[in-house]
C-alpha positions, 0 to 999 in steps of 0.5 A: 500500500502506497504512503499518501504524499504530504499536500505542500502547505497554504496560506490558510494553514500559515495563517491558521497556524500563526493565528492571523488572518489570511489577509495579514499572512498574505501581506507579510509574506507579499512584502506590502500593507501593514502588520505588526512586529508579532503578526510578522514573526509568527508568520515567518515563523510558521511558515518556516515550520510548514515549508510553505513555498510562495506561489510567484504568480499569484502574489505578482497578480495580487500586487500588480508587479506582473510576472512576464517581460514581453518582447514586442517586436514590429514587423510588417508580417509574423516572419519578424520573429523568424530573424536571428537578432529577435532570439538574442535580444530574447535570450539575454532578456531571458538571463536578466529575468530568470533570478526574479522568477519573471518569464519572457514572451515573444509577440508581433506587432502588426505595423498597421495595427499598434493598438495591440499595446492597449491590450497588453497596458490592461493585462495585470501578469505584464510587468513591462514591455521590451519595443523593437523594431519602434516606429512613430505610430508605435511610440504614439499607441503606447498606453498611459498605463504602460509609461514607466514600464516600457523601453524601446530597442531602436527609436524612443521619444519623451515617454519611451526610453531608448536603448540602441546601437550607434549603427551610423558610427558603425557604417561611417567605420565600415565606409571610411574603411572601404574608401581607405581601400580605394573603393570609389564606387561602393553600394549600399543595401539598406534594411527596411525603409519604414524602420527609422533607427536604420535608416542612421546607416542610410544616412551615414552612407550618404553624408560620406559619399557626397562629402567625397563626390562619389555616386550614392547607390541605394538598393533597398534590403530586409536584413535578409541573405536572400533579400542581399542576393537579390539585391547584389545583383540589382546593384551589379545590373544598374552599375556595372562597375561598382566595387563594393557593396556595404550592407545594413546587416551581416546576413545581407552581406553573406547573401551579396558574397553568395550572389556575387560569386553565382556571378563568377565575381571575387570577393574582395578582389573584384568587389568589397563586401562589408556588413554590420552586426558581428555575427557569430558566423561572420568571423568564420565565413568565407571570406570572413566578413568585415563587419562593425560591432552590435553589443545585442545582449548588452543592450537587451540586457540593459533594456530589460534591467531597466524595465525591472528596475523601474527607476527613471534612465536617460531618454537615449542610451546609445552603445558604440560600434567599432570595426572589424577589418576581416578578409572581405574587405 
């Protein structure tokens, strides 16, 4: 005959058994509301004895604090979540909420439909919100009740704080690069137009070339290898003699070199090929990627302490990029 197993203990036995009600266990060990010196030791106390064990989830409900960091990420379709940078900036926001017993959520938020922020302002298990991808009508649709509690990976404003990398310093790196190598007729693949905090890069890009003279060629990317193969062999077609292409992310500039060398060209001897980001892969690819640095865990980690923490932060805080000359380019 099995021996029946011990049911864990619950806020009614500690507070029957320290003599309170279950209103005054309930703020004692919810660290809130009022109790005197007594009414605390004897629960401790007798919570101590029962091995009673805090559900989490319940008391961050009861008090408001939420038990859920989401990560929203803006995209034109649900295919946004696919991309590899979205899985770092998880996995490090992941790292800074685990101690506090908070979990992550991952969510897509339609570009033509930012009201879903209203919804996630109303849900008392949200502790806070994590925006990436942040456009105008996205920081215009964040909630009152979500101020203070929302950061924003990219473009901020007054109400929402920016945590981001300083992508123009890292493509006036990259560029100033390539020029200094002799390229005199470098193309750039951009990341998605309607994405504000990329379009630095663009400006970057055109600010160095018409300081030089030199002829701006823009062909618009996603941040995609396949969109950068594509888009190499647009540029090759409009400009036959370009011999260099920079691209507004790593995995664009591996779909360029792929592309390119479909076309029977060397890179870098027939055409430089840079990125941005410092993937990984970039370091290990061949020809390895010249590249300018993205800190994507220092920021979200940043990002998400900041959401936890709950105390007020600059209204921009911007991480630095640098180059790293590699065989590419």
């Amino acid at each position: 005959m099995e021996t029946p197993t011990a049911r864990p203990a619950t806020l009614d036995d500690v507070a029957r058994a320290a003599g309170v009600s279950r209103a005054t266990a309930s703020r004692v060990l919810g660290g809130y509301g009022f109790a005197s010196v007594d009414a605390r030791e004897r629960v401790h106390a007798a919570a101590d004895r029962l091995g009673y064990v805090p559900n989490v989830t319940a008391r961050a409900l009861v008090r408001g604090a939420g038990v859920r960091l989401v990560v929203a990420v803006s995209g034109t379709d649900a295919t946004v979540l696919d991309d590899p940078y979205v899985d770092r900036l998880v996995s490090a926001a992941a790292r800074v909420c685990a101690p506090h017993g908070v979990g992550v959520a991952l969510e897509w938020l339609p570009l033509d439909a930012p009201a879903g922020l209203r919804r996630l302002g109303d849900d008392r298990s949200v502790c806070g919100v994590l925006l990436v991808n942040t456009t105008a009508p996205v920081l215009d649709a964040v909630p009152r009740g979500l101020r203070g509690r929302v950061v924003s990976i990219g473009t901020g404003s007054p109400a929402v704080p920016s945590f981001d990398v300083d992508n123009a310093a890292g493509a006036d790196a990259v560029l100033r690069h390539l020029h200094a190598g002799g390229r005199r007729r470098i193309a750039m693949v951009t990341g998605p137009r309607w994405l504000s905090c990329a379009e630095r890069s663009v400006t970057a890009y055109e600010g160095l070339m018409r300081a030089a003279g030199l002829p701006v060629r823009l062909v618009t990317g996603d941040f995609t290898a396949a969109r950068g193969g594509r888009a190499a062999l647009e540029a090759l077609d409009r400009w036959p003699d370009t011999d260099a292409i920079y691209a507004a992310s790593d995995a664009t500039a591996l779909g360029v070199i792929a592309a390119l060398r479909g076309r029977g060209l060397r890179v870098p001897h027939d055409v430089a090929v840079a990125g941005f980001d410092d993937i990984p892969y970039a370091a290990v690819s061949s020809p390895a990627l010249t590249t300018a640095t993205h800190p994507v865990a220092g920021i979200a980690t940043a990002a998400a302490t900041a959401v936890l923490d709950g105390r007020p932060v600059p209204p921009v805080t911007a991480f630095p990029s640098t180059l790293v000359a590699r065989e590419s380019a």
